[in-house]
TIVO-2410 file (N, C-alpha, C; in nm, 3 decimals):
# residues 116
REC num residu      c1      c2      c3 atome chaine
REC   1      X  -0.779   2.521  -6.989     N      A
REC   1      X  -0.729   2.598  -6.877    CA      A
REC   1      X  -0.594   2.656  -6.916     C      A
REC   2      X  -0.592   2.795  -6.916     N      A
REC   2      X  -0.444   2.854  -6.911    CA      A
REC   2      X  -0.360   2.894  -6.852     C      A
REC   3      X  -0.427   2.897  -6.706     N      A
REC   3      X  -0.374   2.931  -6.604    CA      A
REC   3      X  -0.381   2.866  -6.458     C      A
REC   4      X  -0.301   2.866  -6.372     N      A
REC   4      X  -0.347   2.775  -6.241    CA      A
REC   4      X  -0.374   2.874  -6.157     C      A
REC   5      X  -0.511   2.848  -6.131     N      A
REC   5      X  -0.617   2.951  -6.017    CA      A
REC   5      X  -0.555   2.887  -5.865     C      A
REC   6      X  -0.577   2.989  -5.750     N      A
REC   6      X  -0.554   2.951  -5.596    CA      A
REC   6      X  -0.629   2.824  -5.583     C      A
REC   7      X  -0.761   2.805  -5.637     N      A
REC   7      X  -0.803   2.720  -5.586    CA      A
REC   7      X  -0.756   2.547  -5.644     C      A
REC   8      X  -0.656   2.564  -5.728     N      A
REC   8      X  -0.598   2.457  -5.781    CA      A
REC   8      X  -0.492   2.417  -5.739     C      A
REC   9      X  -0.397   2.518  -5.695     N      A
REC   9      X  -0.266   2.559  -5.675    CA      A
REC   9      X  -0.233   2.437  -5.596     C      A
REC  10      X  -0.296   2.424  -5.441     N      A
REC  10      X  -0.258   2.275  -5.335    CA      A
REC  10      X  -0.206   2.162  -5.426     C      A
REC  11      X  -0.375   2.153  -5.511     N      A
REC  11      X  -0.335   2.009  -5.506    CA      A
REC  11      X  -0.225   1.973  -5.650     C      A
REC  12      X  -0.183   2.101  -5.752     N      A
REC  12      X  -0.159   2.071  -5.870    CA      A
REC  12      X  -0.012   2.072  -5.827     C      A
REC  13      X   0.026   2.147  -5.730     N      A
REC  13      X   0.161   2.107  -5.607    CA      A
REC  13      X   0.200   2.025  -5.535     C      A
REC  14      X   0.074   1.905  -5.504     N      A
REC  14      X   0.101   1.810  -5.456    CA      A
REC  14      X   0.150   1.709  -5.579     C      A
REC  15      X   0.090   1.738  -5.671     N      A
REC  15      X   0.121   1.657  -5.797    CA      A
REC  15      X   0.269   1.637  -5.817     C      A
REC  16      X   0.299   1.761  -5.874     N      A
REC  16      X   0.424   1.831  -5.924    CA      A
REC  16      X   0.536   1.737  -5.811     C      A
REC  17      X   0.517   1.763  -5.700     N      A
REC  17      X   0.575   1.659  -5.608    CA      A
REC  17      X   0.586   1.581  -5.593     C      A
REC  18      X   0.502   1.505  -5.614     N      A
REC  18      X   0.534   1.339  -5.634    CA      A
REC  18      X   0.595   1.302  -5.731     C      A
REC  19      X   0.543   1.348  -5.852     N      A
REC  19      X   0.577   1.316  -6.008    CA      A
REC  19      X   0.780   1.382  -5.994     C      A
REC  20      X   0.747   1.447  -5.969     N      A
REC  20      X   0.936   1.484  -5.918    CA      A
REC  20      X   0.965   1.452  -5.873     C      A
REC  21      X   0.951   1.303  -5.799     N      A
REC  21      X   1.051   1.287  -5.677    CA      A
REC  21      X   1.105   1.190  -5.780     C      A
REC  22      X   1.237   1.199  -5.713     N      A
REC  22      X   1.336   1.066  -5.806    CA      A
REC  22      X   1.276   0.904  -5.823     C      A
REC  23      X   1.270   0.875  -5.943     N      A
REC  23      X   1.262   0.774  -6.019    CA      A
REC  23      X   1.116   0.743  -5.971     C      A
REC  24      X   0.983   0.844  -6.020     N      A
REC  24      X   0.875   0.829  -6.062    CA      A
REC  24      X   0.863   0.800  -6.168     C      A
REC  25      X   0.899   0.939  -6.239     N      A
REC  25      X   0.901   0.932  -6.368    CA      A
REC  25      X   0.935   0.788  -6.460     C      A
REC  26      X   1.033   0.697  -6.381     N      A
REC  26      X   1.056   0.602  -6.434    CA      A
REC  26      X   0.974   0.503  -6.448     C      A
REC  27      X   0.944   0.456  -6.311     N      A
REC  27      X   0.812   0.396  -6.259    CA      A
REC  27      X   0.697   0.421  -6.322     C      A
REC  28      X   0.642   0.536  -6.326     N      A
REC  28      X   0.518   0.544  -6.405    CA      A
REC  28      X   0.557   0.493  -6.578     C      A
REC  29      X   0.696   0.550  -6.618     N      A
REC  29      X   0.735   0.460  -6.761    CA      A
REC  29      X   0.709   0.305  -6.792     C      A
REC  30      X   0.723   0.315  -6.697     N      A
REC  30      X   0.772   0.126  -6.711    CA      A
REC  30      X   0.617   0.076  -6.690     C      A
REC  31      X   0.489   0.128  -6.603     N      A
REC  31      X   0.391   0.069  -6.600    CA      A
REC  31      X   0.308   0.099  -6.708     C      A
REC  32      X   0.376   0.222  -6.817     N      A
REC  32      X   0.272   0.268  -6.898    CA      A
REC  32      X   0.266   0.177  -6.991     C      A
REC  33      X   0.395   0.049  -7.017     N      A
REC  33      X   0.442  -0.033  -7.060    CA      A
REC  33      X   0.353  -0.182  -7.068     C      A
REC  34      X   0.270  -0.168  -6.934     N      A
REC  34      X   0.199  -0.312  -6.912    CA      A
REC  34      X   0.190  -0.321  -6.778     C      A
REC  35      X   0.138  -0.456  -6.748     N      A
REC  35      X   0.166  -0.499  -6.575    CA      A
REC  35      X   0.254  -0.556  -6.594     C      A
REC  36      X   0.354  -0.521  -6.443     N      A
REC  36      X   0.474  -0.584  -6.440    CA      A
REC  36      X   0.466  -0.628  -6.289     C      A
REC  37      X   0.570  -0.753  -6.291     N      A
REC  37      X   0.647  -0.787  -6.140    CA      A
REC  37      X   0.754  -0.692  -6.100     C      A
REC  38      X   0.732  -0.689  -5.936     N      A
REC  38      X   0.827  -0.577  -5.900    CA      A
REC  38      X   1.021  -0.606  -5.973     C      A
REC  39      X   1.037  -0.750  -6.030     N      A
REC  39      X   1.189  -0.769  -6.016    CA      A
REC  39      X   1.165  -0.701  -6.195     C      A
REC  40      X   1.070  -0.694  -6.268     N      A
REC  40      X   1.063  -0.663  -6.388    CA      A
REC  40      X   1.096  -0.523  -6.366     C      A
REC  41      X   1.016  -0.448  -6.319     N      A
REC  41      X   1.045  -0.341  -6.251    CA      A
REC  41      X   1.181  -0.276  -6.239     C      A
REC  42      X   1.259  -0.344  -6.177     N      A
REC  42      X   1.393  -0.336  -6.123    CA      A
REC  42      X   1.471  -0.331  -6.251     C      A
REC  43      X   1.431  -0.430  -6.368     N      A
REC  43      X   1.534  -0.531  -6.461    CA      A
REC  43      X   1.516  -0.367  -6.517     C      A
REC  44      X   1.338  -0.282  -6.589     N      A
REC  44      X   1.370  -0.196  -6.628    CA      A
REC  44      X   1.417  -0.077  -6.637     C      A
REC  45      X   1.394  -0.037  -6.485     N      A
REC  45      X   1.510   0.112  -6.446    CA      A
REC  45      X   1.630   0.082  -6.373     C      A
REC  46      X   1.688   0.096  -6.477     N      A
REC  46      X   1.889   0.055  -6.432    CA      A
REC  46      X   1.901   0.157  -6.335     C      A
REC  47      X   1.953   0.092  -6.241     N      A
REC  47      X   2.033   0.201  -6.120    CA      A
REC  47      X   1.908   0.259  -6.019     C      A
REC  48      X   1.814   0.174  -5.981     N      A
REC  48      X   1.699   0.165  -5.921    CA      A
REC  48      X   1.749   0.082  -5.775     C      A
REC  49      X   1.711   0.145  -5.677     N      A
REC  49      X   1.747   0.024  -5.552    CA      A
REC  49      X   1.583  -0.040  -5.508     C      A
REC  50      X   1.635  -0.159  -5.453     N      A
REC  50      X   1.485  -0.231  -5.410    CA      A
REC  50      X   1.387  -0.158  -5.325     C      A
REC  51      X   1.499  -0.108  -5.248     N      A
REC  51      X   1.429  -0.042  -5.124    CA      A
REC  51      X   1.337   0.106  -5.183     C      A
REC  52      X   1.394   0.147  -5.278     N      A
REC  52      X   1.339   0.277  -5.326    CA      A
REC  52      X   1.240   0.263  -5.449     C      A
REC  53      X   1.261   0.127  -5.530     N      A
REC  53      X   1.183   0.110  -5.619    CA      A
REC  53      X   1.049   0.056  -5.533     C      A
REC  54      X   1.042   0.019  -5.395     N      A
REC  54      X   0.933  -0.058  -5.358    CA      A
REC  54      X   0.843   0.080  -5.304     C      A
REC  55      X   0.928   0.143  -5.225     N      A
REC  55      X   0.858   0.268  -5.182    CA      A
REC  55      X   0.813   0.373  -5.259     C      A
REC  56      X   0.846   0.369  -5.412     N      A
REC  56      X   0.774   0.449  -5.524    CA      A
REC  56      X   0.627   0.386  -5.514     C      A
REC  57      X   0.659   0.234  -5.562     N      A
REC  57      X   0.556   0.179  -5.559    CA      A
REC  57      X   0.425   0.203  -5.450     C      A
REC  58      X   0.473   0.223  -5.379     N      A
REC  58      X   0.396   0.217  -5.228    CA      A
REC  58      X   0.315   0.337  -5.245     C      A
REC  59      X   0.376   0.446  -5.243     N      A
REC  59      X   0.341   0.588  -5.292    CA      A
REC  59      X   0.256   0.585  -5.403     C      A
REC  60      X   0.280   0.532  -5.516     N      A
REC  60      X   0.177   0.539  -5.672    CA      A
REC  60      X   0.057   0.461  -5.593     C      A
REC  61      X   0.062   0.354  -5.547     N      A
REC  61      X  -0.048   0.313  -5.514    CA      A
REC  61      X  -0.157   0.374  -5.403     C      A
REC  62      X  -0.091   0.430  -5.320     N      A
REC  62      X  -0.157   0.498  -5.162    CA      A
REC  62      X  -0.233   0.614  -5.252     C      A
REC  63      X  -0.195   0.667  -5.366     N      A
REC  63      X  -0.226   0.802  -5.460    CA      A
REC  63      X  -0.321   0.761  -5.603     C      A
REC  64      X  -0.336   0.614  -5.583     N      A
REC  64      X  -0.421   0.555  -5.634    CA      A
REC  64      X  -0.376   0.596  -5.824     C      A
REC  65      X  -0.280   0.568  -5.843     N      A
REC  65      X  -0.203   0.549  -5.975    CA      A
REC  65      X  -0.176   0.464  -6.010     C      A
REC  66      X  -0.132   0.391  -5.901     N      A
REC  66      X  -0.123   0.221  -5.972    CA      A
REC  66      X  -0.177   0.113  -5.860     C      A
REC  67      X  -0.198  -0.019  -5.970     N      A
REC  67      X  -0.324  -0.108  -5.925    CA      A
REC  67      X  -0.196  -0.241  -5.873     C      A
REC  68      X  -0.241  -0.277  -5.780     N      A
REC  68      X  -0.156  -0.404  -5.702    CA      A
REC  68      X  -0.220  -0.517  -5.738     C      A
REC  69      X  -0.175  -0.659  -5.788     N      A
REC  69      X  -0.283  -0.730  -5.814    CA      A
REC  69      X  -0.184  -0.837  -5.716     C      A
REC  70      X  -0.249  -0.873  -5.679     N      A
REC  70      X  -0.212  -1.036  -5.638    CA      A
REC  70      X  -0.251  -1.202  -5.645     C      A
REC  71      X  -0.186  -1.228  -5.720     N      A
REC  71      X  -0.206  -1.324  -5.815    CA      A
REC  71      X  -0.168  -1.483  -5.726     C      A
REC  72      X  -0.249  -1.569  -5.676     N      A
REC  72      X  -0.253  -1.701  -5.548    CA      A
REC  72      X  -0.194  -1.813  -5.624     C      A
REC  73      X  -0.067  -1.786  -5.670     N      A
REC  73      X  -0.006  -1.871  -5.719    CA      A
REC  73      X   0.102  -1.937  -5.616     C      A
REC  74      X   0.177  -2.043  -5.605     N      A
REC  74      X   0.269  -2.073  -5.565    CA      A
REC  74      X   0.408  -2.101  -5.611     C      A
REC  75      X   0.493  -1.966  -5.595     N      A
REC  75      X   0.473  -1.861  -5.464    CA      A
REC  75      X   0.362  -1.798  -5.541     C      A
REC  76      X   0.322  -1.646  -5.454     N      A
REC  76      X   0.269  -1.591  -5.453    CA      A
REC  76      X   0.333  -1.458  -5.593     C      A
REC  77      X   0.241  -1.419  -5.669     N      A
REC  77      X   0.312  -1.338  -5.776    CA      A
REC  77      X   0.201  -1.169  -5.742     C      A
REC  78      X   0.313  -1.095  -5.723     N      A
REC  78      X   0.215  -0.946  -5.689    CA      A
REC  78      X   0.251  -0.854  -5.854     C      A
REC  79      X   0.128  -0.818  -5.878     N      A
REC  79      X   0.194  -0.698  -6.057    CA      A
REC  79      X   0.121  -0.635  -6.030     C      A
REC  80      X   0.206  -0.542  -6.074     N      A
REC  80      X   0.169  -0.367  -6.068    CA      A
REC  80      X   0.125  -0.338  -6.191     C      A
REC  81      X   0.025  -0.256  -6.197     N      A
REC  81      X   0.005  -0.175  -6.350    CA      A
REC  81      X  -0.077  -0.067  -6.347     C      A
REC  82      X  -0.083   0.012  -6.407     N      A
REC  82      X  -0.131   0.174  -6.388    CA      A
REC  82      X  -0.259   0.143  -6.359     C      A
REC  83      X  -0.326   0.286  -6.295     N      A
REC  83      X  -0.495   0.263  -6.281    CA      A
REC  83      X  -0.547   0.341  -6.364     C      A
REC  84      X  -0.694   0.377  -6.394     N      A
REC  84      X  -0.693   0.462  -6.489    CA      A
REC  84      X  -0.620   0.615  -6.447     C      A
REC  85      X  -0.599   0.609  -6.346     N      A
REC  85      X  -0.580   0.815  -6.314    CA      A
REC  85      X  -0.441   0.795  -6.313     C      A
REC  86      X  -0.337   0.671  -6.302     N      A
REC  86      X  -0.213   0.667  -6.354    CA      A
REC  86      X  -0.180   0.717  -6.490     C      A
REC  87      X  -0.292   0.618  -6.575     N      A
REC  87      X  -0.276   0.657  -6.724    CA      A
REC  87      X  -0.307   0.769  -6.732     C      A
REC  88      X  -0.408   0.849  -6.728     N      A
REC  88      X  -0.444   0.982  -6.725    CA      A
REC  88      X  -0.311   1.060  -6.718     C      A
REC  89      X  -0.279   1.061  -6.583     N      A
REC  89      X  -0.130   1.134  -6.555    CA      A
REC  89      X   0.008   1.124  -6.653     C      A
REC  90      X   0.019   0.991  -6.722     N      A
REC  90      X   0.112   0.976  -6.803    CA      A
REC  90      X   0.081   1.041  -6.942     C      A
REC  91      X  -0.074   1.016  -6.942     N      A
REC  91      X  -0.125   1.103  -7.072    CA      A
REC  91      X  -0.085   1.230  -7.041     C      A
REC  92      X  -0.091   1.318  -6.980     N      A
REC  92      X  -0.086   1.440  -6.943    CA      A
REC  92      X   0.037   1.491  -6.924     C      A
REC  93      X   0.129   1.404  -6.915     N      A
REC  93      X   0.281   1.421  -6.874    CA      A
REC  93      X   0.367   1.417  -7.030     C      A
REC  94      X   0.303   1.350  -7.113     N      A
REC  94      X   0.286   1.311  -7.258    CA      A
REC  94      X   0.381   1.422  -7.326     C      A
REC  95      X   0.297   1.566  -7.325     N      A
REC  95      X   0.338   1.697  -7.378    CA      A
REC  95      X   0.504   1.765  -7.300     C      A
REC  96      X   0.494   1.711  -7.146     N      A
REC  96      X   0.592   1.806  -7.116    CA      A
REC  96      X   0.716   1.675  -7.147     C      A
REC  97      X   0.687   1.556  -7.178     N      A
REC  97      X   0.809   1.504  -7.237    CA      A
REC  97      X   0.902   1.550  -7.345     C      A
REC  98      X   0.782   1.566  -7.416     N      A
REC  98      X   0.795   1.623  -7.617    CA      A
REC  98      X   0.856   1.738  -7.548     C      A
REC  99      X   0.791   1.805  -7.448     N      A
REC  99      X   0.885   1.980  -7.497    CA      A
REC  99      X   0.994   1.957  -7.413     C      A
REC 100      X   0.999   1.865  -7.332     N      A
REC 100      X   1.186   1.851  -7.283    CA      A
REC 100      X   1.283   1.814  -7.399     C      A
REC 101      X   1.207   1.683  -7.440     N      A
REC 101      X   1.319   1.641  -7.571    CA      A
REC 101      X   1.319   1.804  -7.713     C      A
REC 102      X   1.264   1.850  -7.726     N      A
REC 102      X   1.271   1.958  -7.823    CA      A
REC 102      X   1.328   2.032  -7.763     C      A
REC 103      X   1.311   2.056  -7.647     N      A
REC 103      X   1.453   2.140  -7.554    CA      A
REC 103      X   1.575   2.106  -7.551     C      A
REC 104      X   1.603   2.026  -7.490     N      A
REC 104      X   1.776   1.949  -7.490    CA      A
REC 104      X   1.776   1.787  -7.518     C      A
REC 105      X   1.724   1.763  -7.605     N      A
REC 105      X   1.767   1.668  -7.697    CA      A
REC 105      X   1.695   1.473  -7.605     C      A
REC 106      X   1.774   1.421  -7.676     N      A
REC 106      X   1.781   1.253  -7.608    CA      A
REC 106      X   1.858   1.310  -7.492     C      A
REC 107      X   1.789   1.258  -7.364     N      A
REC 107      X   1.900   1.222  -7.216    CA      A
REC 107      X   1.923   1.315  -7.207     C      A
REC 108      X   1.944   1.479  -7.237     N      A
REC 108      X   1.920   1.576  -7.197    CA      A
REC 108      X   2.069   1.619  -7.289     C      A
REC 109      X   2.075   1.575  -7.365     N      A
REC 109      X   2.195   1.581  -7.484    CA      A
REC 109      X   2.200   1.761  -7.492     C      A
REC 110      X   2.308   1.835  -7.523     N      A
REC 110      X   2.318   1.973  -7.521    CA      A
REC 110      X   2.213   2.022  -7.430     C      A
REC 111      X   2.203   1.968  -7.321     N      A
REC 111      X   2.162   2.035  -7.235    CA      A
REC 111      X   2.164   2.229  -7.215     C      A
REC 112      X   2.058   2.306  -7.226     N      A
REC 112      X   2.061   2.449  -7.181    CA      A
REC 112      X   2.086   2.501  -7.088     C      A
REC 113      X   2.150   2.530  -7.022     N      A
REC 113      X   2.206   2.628  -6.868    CA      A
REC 113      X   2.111   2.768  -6.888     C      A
REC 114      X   2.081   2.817  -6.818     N      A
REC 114      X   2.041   2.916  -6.811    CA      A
REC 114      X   2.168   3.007  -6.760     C      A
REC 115      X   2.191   3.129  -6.819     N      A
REC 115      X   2.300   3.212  -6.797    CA      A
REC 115      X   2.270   3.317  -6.687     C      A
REC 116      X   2.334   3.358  -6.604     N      A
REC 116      X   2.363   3.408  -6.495    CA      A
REC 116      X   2.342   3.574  -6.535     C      A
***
């Protein structure tokens, strides 16, 4: 596909939206990683709040990206880890990583401005 047709447009916008909202991108990192506990979670995106790392979560899962397991231990242990259409998405997200870093570097190092 080289182009995005009307009839794609909704939902490849609904995408684009989620995947942009602050600290997805991270979230989906960290599960591409393994299953994790939500405090693992936390330990790996520095500067993450509970309240916002839980409601990513909430979101990947309602969108069926990531899998909730709950594990009847005492206490009780809940892990998250991608589903297949999570992985899919991270596969797919794969390329526009590479062409950010070939754009402005590690962490957005010499970052490009676009000139006025």
């Amino acid at each position: 596909m080289n182009s995005i047709h009307d009839d794609t447009c909704p939902s490849f916008e609904d995408t684009l939206e989620m995947v942009g909202r602050r600290w997805t991108g991270s979230v989906l990192q960290a599960a591409a990683q393994g299953a994790r506990r939500f405090g693992e979670y936390r330990t790996m995106i520095d500067g993450i709040s509970d309240r916002l790392l839980s409601q990513r979560l909430k979101e990947l899962e309602a969108a069926g990206l990531i899998e909730r397991t709950v594990i009847p231990t005492t206490p009780v242990q809940i892990r998250y880890q991608l589903a297949p259409d999570g992985q899919a998405l991270v596969d797919a997200l794969l390329p526009l990583a590479q062409w950010s870093m070939r754009r402005t570097g590690p962490r957005g190092a010499g970052r490009r401005v676009p000139s006025a």
